[in-house]
Steps between C-alpha positions, in 0.01 A plus 500: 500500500808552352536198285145608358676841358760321384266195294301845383819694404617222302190421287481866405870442367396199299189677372720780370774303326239297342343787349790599381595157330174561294649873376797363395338209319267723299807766428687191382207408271524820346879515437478147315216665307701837390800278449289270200390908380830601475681164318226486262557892434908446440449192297281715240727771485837241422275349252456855318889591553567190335297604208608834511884389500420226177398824324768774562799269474474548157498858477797528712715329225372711246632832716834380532563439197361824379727677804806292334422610163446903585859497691662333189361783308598759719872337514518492111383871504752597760778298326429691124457800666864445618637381207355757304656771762828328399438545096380857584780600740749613250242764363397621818845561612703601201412848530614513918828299419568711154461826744791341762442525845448815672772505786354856639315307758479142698125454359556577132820253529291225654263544208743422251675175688150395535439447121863377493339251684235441332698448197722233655167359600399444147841398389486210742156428404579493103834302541374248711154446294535621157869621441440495120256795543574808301370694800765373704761704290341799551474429838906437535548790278269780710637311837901574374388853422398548848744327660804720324270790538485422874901436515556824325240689738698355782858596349353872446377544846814362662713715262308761572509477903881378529710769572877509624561589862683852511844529656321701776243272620758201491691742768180513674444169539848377597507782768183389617618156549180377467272338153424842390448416192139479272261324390574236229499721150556913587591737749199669601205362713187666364198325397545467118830336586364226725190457181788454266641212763211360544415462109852359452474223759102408377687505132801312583310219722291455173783429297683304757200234501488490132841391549584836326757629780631889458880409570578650193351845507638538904849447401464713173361781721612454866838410464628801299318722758648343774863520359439857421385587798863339662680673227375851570585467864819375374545797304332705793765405726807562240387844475461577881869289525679710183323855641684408871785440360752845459673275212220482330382861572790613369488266220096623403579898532770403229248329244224787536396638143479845648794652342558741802457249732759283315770762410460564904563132570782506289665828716412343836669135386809709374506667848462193634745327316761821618452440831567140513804596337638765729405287842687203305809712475459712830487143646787362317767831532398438901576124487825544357615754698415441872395101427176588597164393302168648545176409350424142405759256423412465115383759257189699607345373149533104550372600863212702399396245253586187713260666744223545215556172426472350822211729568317349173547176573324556868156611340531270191507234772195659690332604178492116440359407780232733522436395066443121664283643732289665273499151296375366852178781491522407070462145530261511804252690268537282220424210729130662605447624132567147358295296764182573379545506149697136445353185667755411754703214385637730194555793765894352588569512064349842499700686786778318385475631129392897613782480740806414286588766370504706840655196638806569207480865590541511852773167413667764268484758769653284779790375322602834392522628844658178585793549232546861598581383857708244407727747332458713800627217682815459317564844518448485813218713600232510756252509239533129415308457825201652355414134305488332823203793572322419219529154594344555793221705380470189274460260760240736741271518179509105416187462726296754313617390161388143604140621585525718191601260237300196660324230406816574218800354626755793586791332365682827290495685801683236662723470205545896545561477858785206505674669216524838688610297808741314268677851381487608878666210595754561208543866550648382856797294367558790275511740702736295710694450152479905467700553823771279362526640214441877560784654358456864640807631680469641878542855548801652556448647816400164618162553630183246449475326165160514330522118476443490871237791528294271244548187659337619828201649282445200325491288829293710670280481160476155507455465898161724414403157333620178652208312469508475146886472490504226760275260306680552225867420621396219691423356142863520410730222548775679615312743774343170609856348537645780694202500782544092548570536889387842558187532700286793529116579564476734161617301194440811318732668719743246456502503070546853521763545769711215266465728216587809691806301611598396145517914378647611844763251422532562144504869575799469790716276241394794209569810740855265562625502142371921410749579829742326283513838268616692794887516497504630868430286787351796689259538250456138410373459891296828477287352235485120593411709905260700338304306318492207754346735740243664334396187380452377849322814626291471150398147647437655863244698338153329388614157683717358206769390802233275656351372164867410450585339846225262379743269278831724654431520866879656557471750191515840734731338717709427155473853363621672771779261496595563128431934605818436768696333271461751232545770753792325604596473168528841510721586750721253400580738163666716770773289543737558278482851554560419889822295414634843432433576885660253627895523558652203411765510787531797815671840355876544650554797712722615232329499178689361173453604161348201454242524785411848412487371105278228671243698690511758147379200269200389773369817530507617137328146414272591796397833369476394139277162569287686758418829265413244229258323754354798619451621093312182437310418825360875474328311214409176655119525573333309805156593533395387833581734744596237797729329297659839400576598823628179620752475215609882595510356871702165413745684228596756810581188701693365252700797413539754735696296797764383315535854296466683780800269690733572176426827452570611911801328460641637182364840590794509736795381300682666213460267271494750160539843460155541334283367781136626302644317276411143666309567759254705280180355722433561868278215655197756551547536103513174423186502715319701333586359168368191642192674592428626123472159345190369328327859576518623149384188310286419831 
């Protein structure tokens, strides 16, 4: 049974696929048959593209070259069009460029450079085609128009927006400390300003690519205003100097034109003049009768005007260094006005050339202060110091003037700036050379010598700058000779404390030979004592004595030596009048004529020698108050014991019949003699 399902099963399956072998048989018959539609369909169409292609190749050929010959024409058109622009451009223009540009705004300006342009345009076009054309001649001659037209536009405006910096906003920059200062060509900031600016620089760009730069017109314009500008704050400060000056008070009440005010400046210089006089004699009739000298040791006219001098020579030195700082804020605007209206590589020539002359001034300026401190210095003032503050000043404002003068090189300030240092450097030898050669007596009370009050002021002025001194000594041969073997930290320190050395010295060996006018010892060691110790508590004060111990490590230690010897010095002038104190051999019990004559002689040589002491010391002056005292103390100790033994022990004998005679001072008087020396000139 089951193998009869299966035979029946599979026959059905044979039937079926046998039917379907006759479907796909008949759907391949069809496929063939579409396949022969379709070929013979495509093969009639290529046979019709084939024609179709035979007849429009052809045609194409023609269009090309009709294309080919439209865009030639069009070209040619174009090309006379342009050419004729070029023959017409002169007439179209001559009118605009006749008229000169129109500077009152950016737009009207552009206008013109535009048919400057177009111009140049043609010019090229005519001299590189057809440069005998007699339309290229009017073309040069309307392009030259235009281009001086333009140049003098450009000179107007800048003429007409350059302005000198006043006096008072140079002080308000330089106080500020800061680039104050304006935009490139004026003052203000307001809008037409900045138009003006901006017209220059769109003007001056043109002309720089035609090759046309304005150098000339900048320096023609910009360099008068900027040395202007430096010589009215020159002037500026002058005036503010000469009206703080009394000198020159004095001097500008006397050359009023009011005739009032004149006649009165005539009464009050006579009154003046009167008073001088009398204090002169007053000072004089005291002098020679008590040895006593008040006031100042020369005549109150060389002092008052020494002091004007000195006093002038101070704020000549600051006025210039505040005129090279205003040539700082000066050049620094010049720089910004130039950079936009040069083309950079001819911006060094430019600041160079708009520069020089403030360069000379402020060169001018420098070595006039210079030369008046160098003849402070051999005078031997404290106001030679005040070259070696310009100096400085100089050298704090190199920076700026760098940035200010740059991409120029800023070779005249450096110039400037090593020839100050040079006098500075100078002014100290002469001032060294001053102290030798200062021929002004001491006082003749002995007190402190003006050479000595103006050495300390000087150091002390020149300790205020010792980095600008040190570099510069350690430059000179011989300051570099006397530190071989000397080490220190500060090399500044060290140039300076050599130099301080060097006038201390000087001014020892001077003080030496003015003690030589003194005919007393006494008062020979009160000056030498004086002056030695007010010049060491002068460098006690303001650390001169440890600036000093840099290259003289034992210099207190050696001044307080030299203050005992002096003082020793003068006790020592006691001596001889002590010899008369001392008996040369024990009195007898029975006095001789002889003895008696004996102890007569010592004791009138005693009184007469110790009332001529006590005349002159009451003159001597020592004006520190320790050292006045200790004298008083040390002169008791030298004096009163052995007095006091000879006068007990004469007291007693009858040695005269006139004992007041001889012993005409008790030792409380002689005491309190002691006691009154150096008040009065003290």
């Amino acid at each position: 049974m089951y193998a009869v399902e299966k035979k029946f099963e599979i026959e059905m399956k044979l039937k079926r696929e046998m039917t379907n072998i006759q479907e796909l048989k008949a759907a391949a018959n069809r496929s063939s048959s579409l396949a022969s539609d379709v070929c013979n369909v495509l093969g009639a169409c290529e046979q019709r593209l084939q024609q179709l292609e035979t007849a429009v190749l052809p045609l194409y050929g023609d269009t090309a070259r009709l294309q080919q010959i439209h865009h030639n024409m069009e070209s040619t058109v174009t090309a006379l069009d342009h050419v004729i622009n070029y023959y017409m451009v002169s007439r179209e223009l001559a009118d605009l460029i006749q008229a000169g540009p129109h500077t009152g705004t950016t737009e009207s300006l552009n206008i013109y450079l535009e048919a400057l342009d177009k111009l140049a345009e043609a010019q090229n076009y005519f001299n590189k085609n057809n440069p005998q054309s007699v339309e290229l001649e009017n073309i040069n001659q309307l392009y030259n128009t235009g281009v001086i037209k333009l140049e003098g536009a450009f000179e107007e405006l800048l003429s007409r927006n350059t302005r000198p910096l006043s006096p008072t906003t140079l002080m308000d920059m330089i106080a500020l400390e800061e680039d104050s200062s304006v935009d490139s060509v004026s003052v203000s900031g307001n809008s037409a300003t900045n138009t003006a600016v901006e017209s220059m620089r769109s003007a001056a760009a043109w002309l720089s690519a035609a090759g046309r730069a304005p150098s000339a017109p900048l320096l023609a314009v910009r360099a008068p205003a900027a040395l202007n500008s430096l010589i009215a704050f020159k002037d500026y400060l002058r005036s503010r100097s000469m009206g703080a000056s009394p000198l020159m008070k004095s001097k500008n009440m006397l050359h009023r034109t009011d005739s009032t005010q004149r006649r009165t400046s005539k009464i009050q210089k006579v009154l003046e003049k009167r008073a001088i006089n009398i204090m002169m004699k007053a000072s004089q009739t005291l002098e020679q009768s008590t040895g006593l000298a008040i006031g100042p040791r020369r005549s109150i006219n060389d002092s008052y005007s020494d002091e004007c001098i000195d006093a002038m020579d101070e704020r000549e030195a600051e006025a210039a260094g505040s005129l090279c700082a205003a040539l700082v804020r000066v050049a620094r605007r010049e720089q910004r006005a130039a950079l936009g209206l040069v083309p950079l590589p001819r911006l060094p020539a430019l600041l160079t050339s708009i520069l020089k002359d403030c360069f000379n001034l402020l060169a001018t300026e420098v070595e006039r202060v210079c030369t008046r401190s160098r003849k402070a210095a051999s005078r031997c003032s404290a106001a030679a110091a005040s070259c070696w503050s310009l100096a400085a000043r100089l050298q704090r404002l190199q920076p700026d003037m760098t940035r200010a003068v740059h991409p120029a090189p800023p070779a005249p300030y450096t110039a400037i700036l090593n020839s100050c240092l040079h006098h500075c450097v100078r002014s100290l030898e002469e001032w060294v050379e001053g102290v030798r050669c200062d021929g002004a007596a001491g006082a003749v009370d002995g007190t402190v010598h003006q050479l000595a009050a103006a050495a300390l002021t000087y150091c002390h002025a020149l300790a205020a700058h010792v980095h600008v001194i040190g570099p510069a000594l350690a430059a000179e041969a011989s300051y570099v000779r006397a530190s071989h073997g000397l080490v220190v930290n500060d090399r500044n320190a060290l140039m300076l404390s050599l130099y301080m050395r060097k006038v201390l010295a000087q001014l020892n060996l001077s003080l030496r030979t003015k003690s030589e006018q003194y005919g007393s010892e006494a008062l020979k060691a009160i000056f030498l004592l004086n002056n030695t110790l007010y010049v060491l508590q002068g460098l006690g004060r303001g650390g001169l004595l440890d600036a000093l111990a840099v290259a003289e490590p034992r210099a207190e230690a050696g001044y307080r030596d030299i203050v005992q010897d002096y003082k020793q010095a003068y006790l020592n002038s006691w001596n001889k009048l002590l010899s008369h104190l001392v008996l040369d051999e024990p009195l007898p019990a029975k006095l001789r004529d002889k003895d008696r004559q004996m102890l007569k002689d010592k004791l009138s040589s005693f009184n007469r020698e110790w009332e001529e002491a006590t005349r002159a010391q009451r003159g001597y002056s020592v004006p520190d108050p320790e050292l006045r005292e200790a004298l008083k103390r040390d002169n008791k100790q030298i004096l009163l014991p052995p007095y006091t033994a000879l006068w007990e022990k004469l007291a007693g004998i009858s040695f005269t019949r006139h004992p007041d005679k001889y012993l005409k001072y008790t030792p409380l008087q002689i005491a309190a003699q002691l006691d009154g020396y150096f008040d009065e000139a003290a």
